[in-house]
C-alpha positions as CSV (number, residue, x, y, z in Angstrom):
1,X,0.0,0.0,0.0
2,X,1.6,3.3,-1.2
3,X,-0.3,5.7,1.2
4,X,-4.0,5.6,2.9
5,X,-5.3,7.1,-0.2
6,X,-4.7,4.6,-2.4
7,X,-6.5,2.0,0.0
8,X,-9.3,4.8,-0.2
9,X,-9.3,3.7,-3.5
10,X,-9.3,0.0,-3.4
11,X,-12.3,0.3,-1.0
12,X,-14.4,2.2,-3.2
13,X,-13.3,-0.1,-6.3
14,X,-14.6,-2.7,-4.0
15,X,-17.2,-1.6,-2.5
16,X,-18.9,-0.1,-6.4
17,X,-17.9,-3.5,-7.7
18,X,-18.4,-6.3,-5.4
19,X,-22.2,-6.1,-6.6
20,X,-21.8,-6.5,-10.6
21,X,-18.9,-9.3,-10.5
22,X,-15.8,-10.8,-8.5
23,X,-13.1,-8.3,-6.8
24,X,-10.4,-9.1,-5.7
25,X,-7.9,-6.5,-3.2
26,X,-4.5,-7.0,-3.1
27,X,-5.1,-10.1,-5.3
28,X,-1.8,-12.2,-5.5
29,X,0.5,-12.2,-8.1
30,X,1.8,-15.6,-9.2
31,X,5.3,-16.0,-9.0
32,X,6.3,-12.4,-8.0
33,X,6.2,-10.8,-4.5
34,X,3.6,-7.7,-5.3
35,X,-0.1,-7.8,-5.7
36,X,-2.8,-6.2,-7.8
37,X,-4.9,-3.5,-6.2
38,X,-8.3,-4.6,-7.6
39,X,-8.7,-7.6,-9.3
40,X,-12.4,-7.9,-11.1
41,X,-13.9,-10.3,-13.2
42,X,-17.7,-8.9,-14.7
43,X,-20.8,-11.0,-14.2
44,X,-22.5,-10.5,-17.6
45,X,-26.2,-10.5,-16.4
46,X,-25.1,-7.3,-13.8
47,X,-24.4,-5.0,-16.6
48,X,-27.3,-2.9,-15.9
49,X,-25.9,-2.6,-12.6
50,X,-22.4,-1.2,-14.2
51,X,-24.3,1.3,-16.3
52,X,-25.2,2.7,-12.7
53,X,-21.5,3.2,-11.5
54,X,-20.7,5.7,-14.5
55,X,-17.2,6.0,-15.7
56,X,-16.3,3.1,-13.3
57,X,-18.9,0.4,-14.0
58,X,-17.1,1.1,-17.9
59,X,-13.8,0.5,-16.9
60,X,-15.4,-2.9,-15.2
61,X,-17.2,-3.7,-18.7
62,X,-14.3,-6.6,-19.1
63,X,-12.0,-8.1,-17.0
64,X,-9.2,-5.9,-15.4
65,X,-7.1,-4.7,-12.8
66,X,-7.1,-1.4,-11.3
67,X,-4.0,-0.2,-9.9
68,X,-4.7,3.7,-8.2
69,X,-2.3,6.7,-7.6
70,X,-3.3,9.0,-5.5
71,X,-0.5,11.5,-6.4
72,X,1.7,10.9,-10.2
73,X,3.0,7.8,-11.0
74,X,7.2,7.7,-11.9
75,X,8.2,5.8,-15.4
76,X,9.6,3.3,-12.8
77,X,6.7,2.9,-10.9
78,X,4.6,2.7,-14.3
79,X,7.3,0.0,-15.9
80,X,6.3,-2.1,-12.6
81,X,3.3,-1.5,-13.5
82,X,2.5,-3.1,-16.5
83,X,5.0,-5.6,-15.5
84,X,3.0,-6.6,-12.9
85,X,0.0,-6.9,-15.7
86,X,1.5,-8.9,-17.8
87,X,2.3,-11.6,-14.9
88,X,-1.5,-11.7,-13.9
89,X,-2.2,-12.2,-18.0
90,X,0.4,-15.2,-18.1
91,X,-1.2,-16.9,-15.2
92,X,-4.8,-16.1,-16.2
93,X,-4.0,-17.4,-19.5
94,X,-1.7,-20.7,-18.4
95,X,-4.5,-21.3,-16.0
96,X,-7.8,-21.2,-18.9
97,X,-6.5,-20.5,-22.2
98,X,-10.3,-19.8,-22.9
99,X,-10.0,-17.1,-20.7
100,X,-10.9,-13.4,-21.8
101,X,-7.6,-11.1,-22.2
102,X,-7.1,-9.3,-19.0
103,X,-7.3,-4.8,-19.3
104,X,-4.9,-2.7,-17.3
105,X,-6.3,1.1,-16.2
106,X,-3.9,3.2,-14.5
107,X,-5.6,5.7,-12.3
108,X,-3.4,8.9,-11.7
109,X,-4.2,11.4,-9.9
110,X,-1.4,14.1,-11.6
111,X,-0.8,14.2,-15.2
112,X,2.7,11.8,-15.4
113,X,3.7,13.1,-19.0
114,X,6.9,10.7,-19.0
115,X,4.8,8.1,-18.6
116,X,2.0,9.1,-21.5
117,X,4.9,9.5,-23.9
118,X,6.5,6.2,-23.2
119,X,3.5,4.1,-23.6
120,X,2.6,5.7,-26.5
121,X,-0.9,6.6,-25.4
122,X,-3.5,8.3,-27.2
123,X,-6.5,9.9,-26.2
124,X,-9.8,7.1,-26.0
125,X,-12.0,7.8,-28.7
126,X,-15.8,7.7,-27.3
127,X,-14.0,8.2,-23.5
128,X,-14.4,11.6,-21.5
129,X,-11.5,13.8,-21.8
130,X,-8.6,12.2,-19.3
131,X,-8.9,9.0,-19.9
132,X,-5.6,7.4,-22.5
133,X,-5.1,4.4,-24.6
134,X,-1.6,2.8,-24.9
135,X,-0.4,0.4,-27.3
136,X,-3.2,-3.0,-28.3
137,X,-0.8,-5.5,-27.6
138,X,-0.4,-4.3,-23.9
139,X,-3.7,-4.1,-22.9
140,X,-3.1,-1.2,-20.7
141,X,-4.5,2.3,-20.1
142,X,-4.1,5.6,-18.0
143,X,-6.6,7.4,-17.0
144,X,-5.6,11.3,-15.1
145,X,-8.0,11.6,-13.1
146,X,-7.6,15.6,-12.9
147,X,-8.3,15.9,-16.3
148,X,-12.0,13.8,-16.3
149,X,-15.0,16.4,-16.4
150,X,-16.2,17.4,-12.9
151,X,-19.6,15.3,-13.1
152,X,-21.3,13.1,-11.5
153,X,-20.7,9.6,-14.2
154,X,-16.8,10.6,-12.9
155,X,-17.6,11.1,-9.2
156,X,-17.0,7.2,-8.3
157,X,-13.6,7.3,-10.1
158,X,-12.2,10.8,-8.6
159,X,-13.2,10.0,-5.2
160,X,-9.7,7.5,-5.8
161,X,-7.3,10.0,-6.4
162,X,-6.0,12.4,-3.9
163,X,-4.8,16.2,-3.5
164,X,-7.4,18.7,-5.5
165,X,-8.9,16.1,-7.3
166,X,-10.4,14.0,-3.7
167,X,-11.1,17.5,-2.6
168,X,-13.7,18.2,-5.2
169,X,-14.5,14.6,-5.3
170,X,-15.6,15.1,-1.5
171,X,-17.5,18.4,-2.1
172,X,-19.7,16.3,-4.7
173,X,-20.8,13.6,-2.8
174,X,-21.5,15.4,-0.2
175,X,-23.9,17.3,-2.6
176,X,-25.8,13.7,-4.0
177,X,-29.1,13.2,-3.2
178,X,-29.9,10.9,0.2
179,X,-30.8,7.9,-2.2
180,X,-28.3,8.0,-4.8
181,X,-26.4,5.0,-5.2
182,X,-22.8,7.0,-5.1
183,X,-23.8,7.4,-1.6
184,X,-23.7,3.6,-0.8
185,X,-20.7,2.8,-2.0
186,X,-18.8,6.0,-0.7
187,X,-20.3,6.5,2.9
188,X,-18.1,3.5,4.1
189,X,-14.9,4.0,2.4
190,X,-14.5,7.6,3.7
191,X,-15.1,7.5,7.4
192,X,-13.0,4.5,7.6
193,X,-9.9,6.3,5.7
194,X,-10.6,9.2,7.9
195,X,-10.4,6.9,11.2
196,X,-7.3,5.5,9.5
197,X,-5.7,9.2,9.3
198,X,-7.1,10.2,12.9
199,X,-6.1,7.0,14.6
200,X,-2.3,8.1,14.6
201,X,-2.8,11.9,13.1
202,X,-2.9,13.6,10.1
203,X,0.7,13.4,8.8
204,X,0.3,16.8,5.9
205,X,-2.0,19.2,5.4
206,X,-3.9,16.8,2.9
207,X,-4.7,14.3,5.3
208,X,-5.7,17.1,8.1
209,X,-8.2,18.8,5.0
210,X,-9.6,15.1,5.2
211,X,-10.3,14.9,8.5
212,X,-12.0,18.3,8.8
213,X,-14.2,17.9,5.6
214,X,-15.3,14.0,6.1
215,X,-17.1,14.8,9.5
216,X,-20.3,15.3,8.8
217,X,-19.9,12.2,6.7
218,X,-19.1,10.4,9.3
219,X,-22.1,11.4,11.2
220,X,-23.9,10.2,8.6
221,X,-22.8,7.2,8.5
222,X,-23.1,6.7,11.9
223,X,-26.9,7.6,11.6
224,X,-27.6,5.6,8.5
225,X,-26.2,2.6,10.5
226,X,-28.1,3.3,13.5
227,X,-31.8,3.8,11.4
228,X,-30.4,0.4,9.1
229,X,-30.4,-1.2,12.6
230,X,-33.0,-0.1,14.0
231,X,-35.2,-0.6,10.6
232,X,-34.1,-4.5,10.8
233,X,-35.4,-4.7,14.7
234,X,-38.9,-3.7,13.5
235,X,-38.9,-5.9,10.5
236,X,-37.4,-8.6,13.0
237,X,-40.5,-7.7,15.1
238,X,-43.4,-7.5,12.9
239,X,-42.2,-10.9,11.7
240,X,-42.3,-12.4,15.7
241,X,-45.4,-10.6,15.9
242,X,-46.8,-12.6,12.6
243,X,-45.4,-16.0,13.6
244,X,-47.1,-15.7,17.2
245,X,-50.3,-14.7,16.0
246,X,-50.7,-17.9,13.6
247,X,-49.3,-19.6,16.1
248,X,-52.2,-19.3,18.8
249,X,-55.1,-18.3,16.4
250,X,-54.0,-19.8,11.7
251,X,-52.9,-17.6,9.4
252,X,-53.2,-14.0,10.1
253,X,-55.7,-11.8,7.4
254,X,-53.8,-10.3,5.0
255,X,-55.1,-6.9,5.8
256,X,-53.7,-7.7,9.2
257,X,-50.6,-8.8,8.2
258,X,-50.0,-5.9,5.7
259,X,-50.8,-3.3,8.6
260,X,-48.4,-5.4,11.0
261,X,-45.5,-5.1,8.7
262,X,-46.0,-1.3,7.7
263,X,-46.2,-0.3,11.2
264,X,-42.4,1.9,11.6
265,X,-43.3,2.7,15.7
266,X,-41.1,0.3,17.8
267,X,-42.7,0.9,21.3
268,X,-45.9,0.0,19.1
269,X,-45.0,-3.4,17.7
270,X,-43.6,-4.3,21.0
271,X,-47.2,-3.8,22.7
272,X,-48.7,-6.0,19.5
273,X,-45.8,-8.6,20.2
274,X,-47.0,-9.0,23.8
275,X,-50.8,-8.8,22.9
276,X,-50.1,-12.0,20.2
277,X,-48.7,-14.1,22.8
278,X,-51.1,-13.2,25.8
279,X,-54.3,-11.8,24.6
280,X,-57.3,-12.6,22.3
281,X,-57.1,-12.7,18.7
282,X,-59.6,-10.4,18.7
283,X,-57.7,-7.8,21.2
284,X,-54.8,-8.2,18.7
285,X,-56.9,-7.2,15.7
286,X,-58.3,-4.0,17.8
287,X,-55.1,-3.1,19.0
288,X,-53.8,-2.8,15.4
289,X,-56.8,-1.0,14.0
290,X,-56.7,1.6,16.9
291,X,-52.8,1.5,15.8
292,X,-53.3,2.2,12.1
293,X,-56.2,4.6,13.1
294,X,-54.0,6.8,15.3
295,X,-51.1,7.3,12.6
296,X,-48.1,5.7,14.0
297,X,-47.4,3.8,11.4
């Protein structure tokens, strides 16, 4: 691991693609001492689910590793690299000779001209601005993540990189609706790399900007876990609620049931709970008609 923002940026590969295929972190390379950041393989019948992760989900459109900068890349470090690459292919290939050609992408966060010129890349035709294709035979492109448009189909993919670019990354996704799906795969990845940086203390300015601007997410995180929990105690509830009702009296009405499992008041499904097990089936169907009646649902 080269810094804490480049596990930022395995977690969010991970955490945007565990859904739509496998991914691997830190996968093993066979016969060398290094690993591959992200290793993914694409389930074809989640593509739909791709389209939703923007510029990422069409990096993950075939297999690939993802190997993430969060400041510019050296020719050295980019010779690695592709090294690296080409040892994942070899095994891949000595392993299923069926198996589809593997695709390197390069995320850098600065603009590493030596290394553009080297691999020969070219700009992607069809791609957003950024994003560079070196030779066929390789496999392999680099995409400068300073250079992509600032919009949301980009915001996955920027929230990897680090300096200006994470920055603005931040500023975005703080600005996403409540239910967009950005929101899902980034509100774990960020508190945790800014628990990472506060455990032992922010060691630049960078990291200390991190910590400041990642607090409210943080509280939201907290409180989306705590309404997730508390969300799965009621459904946990309305189920005991169900299950001791037919129980002591056959199945339960549908009407009834339907009320039962709308009902969002815990002190309120705790008093059905005890009336299922101890009263009459008729107290039990009052109870949650003067329950629906009153609104607390």
């Amino acid at each position: 691991m080269r810094n804490r923002f480049d596990r930022l940026a395995k977690d969010v590969a991970q955490e945007g693609l565990t859904t739509t295929g496998k991914v691997v972190t830190n996968a093993e390379v066979a016969g060398e001492t290094q690993h591959a950041d992200v290793w993914y393989e694409p389930d074809p019948a989640r593509a739909s689910e791709r389209e939703r992760l923007g510029l990422l989900g069409r990096l993950a459109e075939t297999a690939c590793t993802i190997e993430a900068y969060s400041d510019t890349p050296s020719t050295e470090e980019a010779r690695a690299c592709v090294e690296k690459h080409l040892a994942v292919w070899r095994d891949r290939a000595a392993r299923d000779r069926a198996a589809e050609a593997l695709f390197l992408w390069m995320l850098s966060t600065g603009r590493p001209a030596a290394v553009l010129d080297g691999l020969c890349t070219a700009r992607m035709p069809g791609w957003p601005g950024g994003v560079y294709e070196g030779p066929g035979l390789l496999r392999t492109a680099l995409v400068v993540l300073s250079e992509l448009p600032r919009e949301r189909s980009t915001l996955l993919i920027r929230l990897m990189g680090g300096g200006r670019v994470l920055r603005e990354a931040i500023e975005d996704f703080r600005r996403l609706p409540l239910d967009a799906p950005e929101r899902a795969i980034g509100l774990g990845p960020l508190p945790r790399c800014r628990a990472a940086i506060a455990e032992v203390g922010p060691a630049t300015p960078e990291e200390e900007e991190i910590v400041m601007t990642t607090q409210e997410l943080v509280e939201q995180f907290i409180e989306q876990g705590r309404k997730q929990g508390l969300a799965q105690g009621m459904a946990q509830m309305a189920r005991a609620t169900i299950e001791l009702y037919e129980a002591r009296f056959g199945p339960m009405p549908t009407a009834l049931r339907s009320d039962v499992e709308a009902m969002h008041d815990l002190p309120t499904l705790h008093a059905w709970l005890l009336l299922a097990g101890t009263g009459t089936r008729e107290e039990v169907h009052d109870a949650v008609a003067a329950g629906t009646a009153g609104g607390s649902s």
